[in-house]
C-alpha positions as CSV (number, residue, x, y, z in Angstrom):
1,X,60.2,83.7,-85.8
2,X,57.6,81.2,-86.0
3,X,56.5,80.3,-90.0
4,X,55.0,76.7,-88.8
5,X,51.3,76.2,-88.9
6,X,50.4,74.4,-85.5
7,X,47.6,72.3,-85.8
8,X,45.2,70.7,-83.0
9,X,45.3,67.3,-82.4
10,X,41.9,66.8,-84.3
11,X,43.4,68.7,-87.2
12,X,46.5,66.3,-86.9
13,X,44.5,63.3,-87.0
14,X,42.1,64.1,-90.1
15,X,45.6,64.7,-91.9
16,X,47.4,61.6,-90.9
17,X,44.3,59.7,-91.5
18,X,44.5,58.2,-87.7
19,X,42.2,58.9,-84.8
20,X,42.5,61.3,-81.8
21,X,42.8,58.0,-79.7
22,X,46.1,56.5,-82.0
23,X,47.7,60.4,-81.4
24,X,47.2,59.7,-77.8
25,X,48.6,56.6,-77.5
26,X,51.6,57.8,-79.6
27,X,52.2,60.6,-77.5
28,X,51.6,58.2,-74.6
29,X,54.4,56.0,-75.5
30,X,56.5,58.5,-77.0
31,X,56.5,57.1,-80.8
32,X,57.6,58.8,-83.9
33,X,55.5,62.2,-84.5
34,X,56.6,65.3,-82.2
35,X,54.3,67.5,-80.6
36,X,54.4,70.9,-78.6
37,X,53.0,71.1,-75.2
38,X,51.5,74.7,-74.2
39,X,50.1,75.0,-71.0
40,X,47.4,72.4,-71.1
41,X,47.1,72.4,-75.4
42,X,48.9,69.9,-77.0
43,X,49.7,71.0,-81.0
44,X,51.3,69.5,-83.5
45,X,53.7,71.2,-86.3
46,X,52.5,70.6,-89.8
47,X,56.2,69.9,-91.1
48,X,56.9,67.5,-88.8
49,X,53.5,65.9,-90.0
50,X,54.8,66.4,-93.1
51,X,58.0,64.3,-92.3
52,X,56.0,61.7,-90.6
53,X,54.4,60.9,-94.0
54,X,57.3,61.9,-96.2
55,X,59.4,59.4,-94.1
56,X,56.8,56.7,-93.6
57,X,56.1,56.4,-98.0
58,X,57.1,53.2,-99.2
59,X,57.7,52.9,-102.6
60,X,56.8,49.6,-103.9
61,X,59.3,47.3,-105.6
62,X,59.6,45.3,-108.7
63,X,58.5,41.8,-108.1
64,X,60.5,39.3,-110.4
């Protein structure tokens, strides 16, 4: 069963705050954020978005 929302890449990018071309050139060079090919459609999960930001958050430190 399928409970993941699958967004399009413009969807993707408003979310991530990048533009259709930075998606492409991720995909292109096979960086970080998975996506799911269907026929011709290319989609991206909204968890592993999710993961994407969750694991890209840096928390800042305490300067001295």
């Amino acid at each position: 069963m399928i409970s993941d929302k699958l967004l399009t890449p413009v969807e993707a990018s408003k979310a991530l705050g990048v533009s259709l071309s930075t998606l492409q050139k991720w995909r292109q060079n096979g960086e970080a954020l998975p996506y799911v090919k269907m026929a011709r459609y290319i989609k991206y999960r909204l968890s592993d978005i999710e993961k994407f930001i969750s694991d890209h958050t840096h928390q800042p430190t305490k300067g001295k």
